[in-house]
C-alpha positions as CSV (number, residue, x, y, z in Angstrom):
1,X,0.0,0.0,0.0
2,X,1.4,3.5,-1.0
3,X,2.0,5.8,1.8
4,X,-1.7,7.5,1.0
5,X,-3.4,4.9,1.0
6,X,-1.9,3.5,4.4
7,X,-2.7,7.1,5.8
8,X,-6.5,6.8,4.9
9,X,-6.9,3.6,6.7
10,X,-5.3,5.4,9.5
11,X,-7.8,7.7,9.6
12,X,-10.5,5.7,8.9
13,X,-9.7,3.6,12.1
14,X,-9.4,7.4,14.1
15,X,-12.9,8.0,13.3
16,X,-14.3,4.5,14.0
17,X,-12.6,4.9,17.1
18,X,-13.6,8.2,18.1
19,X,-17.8,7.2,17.2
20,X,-17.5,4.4,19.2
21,X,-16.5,6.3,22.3
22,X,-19.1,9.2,21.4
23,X,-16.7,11.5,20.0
24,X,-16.3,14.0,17.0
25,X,-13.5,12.2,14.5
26,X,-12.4,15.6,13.5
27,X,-11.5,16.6,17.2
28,X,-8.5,14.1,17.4
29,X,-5.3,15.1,15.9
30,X,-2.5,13.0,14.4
31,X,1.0,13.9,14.2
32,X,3.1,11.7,11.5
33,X,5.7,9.9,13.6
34,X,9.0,10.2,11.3
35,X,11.6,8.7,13.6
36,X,13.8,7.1,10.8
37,X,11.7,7.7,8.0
38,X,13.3,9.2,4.6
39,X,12.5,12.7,3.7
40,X,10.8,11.3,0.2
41,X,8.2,9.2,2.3
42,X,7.8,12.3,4.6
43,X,6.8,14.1,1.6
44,X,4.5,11.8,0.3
45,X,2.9,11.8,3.6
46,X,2.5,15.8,3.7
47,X,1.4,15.6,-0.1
48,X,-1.3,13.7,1.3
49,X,-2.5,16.3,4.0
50,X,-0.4,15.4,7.0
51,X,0.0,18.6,8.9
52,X,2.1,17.8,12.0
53,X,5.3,16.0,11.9
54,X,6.6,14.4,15.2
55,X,10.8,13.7,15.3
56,X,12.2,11.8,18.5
57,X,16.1,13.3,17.8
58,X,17.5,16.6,17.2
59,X,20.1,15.5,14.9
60,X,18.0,13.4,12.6
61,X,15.1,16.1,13.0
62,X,17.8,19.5,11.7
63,X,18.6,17.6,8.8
64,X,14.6,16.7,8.1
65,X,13.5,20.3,9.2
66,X,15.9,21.5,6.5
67,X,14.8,19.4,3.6
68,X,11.1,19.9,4.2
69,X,11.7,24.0,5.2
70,X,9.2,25.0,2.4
71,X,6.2,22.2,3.4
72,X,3.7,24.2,5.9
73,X,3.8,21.4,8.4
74,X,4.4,21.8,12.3
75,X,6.9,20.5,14.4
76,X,6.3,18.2,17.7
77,X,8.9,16.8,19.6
78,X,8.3,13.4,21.1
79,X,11.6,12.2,21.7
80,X,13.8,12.5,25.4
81,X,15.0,16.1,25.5
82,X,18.5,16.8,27.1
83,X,18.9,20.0,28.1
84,X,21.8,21.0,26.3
85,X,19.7,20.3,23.1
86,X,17.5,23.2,24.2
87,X,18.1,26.0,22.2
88,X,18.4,23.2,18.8
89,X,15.0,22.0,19.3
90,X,13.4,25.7,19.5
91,X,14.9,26.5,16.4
92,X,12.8,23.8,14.7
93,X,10.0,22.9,16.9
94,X,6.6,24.4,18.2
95,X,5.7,22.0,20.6
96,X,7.5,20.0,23.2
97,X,5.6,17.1,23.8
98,X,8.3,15.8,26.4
99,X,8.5,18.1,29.1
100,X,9.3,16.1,32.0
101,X,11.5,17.6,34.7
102,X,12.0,21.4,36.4
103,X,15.4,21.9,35.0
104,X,14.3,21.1,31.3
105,X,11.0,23.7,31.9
106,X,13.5,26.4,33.3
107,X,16.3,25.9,30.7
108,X,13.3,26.0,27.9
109,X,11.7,29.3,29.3
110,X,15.1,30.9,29.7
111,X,16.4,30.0,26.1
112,X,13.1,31.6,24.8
113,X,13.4,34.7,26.9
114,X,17.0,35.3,25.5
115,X,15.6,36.8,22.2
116,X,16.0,33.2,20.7
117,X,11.9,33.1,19.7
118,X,12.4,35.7,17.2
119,X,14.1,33.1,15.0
120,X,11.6,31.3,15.6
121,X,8.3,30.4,13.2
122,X,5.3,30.8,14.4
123,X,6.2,32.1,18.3
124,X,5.5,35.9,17.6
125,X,4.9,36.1,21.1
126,X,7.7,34.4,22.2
127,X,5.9,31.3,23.7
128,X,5.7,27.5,22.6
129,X,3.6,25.1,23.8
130,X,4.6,23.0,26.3
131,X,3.2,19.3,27.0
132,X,4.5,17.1,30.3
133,X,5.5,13.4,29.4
134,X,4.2,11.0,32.2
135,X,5.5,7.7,32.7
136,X,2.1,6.2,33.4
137,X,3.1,2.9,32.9
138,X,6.7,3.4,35.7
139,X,8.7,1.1,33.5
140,X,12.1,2.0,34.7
141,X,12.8,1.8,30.7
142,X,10.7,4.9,29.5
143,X,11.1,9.1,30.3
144,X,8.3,10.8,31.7
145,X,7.7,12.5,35.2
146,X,6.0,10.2,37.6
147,X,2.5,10.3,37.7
148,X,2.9,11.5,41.3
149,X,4.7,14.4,40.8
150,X,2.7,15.7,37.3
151,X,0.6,18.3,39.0
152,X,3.7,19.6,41.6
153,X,5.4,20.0,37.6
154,X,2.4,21.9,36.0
155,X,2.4,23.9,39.5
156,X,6.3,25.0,38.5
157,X,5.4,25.2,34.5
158,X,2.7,27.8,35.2
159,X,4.9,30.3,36.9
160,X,7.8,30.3,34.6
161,X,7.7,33.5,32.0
162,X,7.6,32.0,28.1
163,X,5.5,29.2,28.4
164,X,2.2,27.7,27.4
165,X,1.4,24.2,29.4
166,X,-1.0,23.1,26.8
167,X,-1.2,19.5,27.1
168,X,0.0,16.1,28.8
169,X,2.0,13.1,26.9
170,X,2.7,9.3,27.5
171,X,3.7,6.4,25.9
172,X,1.6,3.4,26.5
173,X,2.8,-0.1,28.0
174,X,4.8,-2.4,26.3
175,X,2.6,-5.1,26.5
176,X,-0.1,-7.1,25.0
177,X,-2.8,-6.8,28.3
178,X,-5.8,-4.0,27.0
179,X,-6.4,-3.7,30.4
180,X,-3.0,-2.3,31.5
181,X,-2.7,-0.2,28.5
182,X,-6.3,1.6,29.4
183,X,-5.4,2.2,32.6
184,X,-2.1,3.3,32.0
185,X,-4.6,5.7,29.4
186,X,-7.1,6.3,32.0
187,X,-4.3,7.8,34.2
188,X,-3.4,10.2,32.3
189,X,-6.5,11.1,31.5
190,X,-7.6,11.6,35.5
191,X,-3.8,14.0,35.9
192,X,-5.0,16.1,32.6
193,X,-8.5,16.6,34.9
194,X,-7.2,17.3,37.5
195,X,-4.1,20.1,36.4
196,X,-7.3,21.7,33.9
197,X,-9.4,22.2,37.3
198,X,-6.6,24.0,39.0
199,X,-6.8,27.1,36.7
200,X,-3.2,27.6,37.0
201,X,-1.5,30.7,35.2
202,X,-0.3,30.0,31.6
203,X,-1.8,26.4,31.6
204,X,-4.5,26.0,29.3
205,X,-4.9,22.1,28.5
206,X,-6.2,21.4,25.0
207,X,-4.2,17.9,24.3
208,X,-4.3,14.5,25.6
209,X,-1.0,13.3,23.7
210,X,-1.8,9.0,24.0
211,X,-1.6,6.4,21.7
212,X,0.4,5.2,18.6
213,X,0.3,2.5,16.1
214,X,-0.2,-0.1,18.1
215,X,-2.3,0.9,21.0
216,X,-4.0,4.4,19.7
217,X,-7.5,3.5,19.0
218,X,-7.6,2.1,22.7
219,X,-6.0,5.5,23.4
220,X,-8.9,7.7,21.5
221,X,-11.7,5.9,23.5
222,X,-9.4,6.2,26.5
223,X,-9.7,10.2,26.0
224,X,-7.0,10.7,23.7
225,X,-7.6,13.8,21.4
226,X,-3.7,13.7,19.4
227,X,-2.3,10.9,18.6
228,X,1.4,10.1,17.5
229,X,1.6,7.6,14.2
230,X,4.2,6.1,12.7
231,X,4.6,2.7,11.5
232,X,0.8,2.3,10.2
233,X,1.9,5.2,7.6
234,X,4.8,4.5,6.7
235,X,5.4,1.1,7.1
236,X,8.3,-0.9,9.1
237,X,10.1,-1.7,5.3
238,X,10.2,1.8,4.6
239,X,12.6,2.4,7.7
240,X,16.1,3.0,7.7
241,X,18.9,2.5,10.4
242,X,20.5,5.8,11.1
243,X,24.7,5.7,11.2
């Protein structure tokens, strides 16, 4: 199947899975996961209305940001952030989906209050949106805050100058059980209730960032309303190993 084709099943299972938990299909977002994926297929992808792009490395994403400079598409980062990468990934991207410690918020809200947003697509007033990555699942493997400490992180976010908190992130279980996977879902749904009834300054939750090839339909009727896709576009024999 070409990579349009494999797109519109994509979607086709996003709405299915959005009607069955009573929800509009057009409310749930999907960002085009192109972690080793060629520029070419990228294109392809975009050609055939992907609007969001999501990189997991800086490196692999400057070269990518480059190539595709002239395709209106945004930029999500979903990868681990180190924060000597900082400044790097605001030149390229408008969301940070992988917020998940104090020193990575404050060395992001510094980097933009140096004059750096002015380079910056997009971030006229010098903000970007900001999501916290939650390790619902608390395999030692995976980044993400603990879920226990998510709303003492938004707390911090919210007073720092430069950002917008506009969303929560994890990545699902590895494992086969539904049931761990939805309540791994189901957690972070609870922590995005929660921070929203707060009201805290400069957090405005919009997105529930859950669910990817394997698991994201459980995701959407989970709560899920952006959803991070790569393999079911592009295919596992389209991927190549980066040097």
């Amino acid at each position: 199947m070409s990579i349009a084709e494999n797109l519109a099943l994509v979607r086709k299972r996003i709405a299915e899975a959005a009607k069955r938990a009573g929800r509009d299909p057009s409310d749930i977002k999907l960002v085009a996961a192109t972690k080793d994926v060629p520029v070419e297929l990228i294109k392809e992808a975009i050609k055939a209305g992907v609007t969001d792009i999501g990189e997991n490395r800086i490196q692999e994403a400057r070269q990518k940001f480059e190539a595709l400079k002239d395709h209106p598409v945004r930029w999500h980062m979903i990868g681990h952030l180190q924060t000597n990468k900082v400044k790097h990934a605001l030149e390229m991207f408008s969301v940070i989906q992988s917020v998940d410690s104090e020193k990575l918020a404050l060395n992001l809200s510094k980097a933009l209050g140096s004059g750096l947003a002015k380079e910056i697509s997009d971030k006229a007033q010098g903000n970007v949106d900001i999501f916290i990555e939650v390790n619902t699942s608390m395999e030692e493997s995976k980044f993400g805050v603990a879920p226990a400490d998510a709303v003492k992180l938004a707390r911090f976010i919210g007073n720092l100058p430069n950002l917008r908190l506009t969303g929560l992130m994890t990545v699902g279980p590895l494992t086969s059980d539904e049931q761990a996977t939805r309540k791994s879902f189901q957690l972070l749904k609870s922590l995005f209730d929660q921070i929203k009834g707060l009201n805290l300054p400069q957090v405005e939750l919009k997105y529930l960032s859950m669910g990817m090839s394997d698991d994201f339909e459980i995701a959407i009727e989970e709560g899920s309303n952006l959803v991070r896709i790569g393999r079911a576009i592009f295919g596992v024999e389209h991927k190549k190993k980066q040097p």
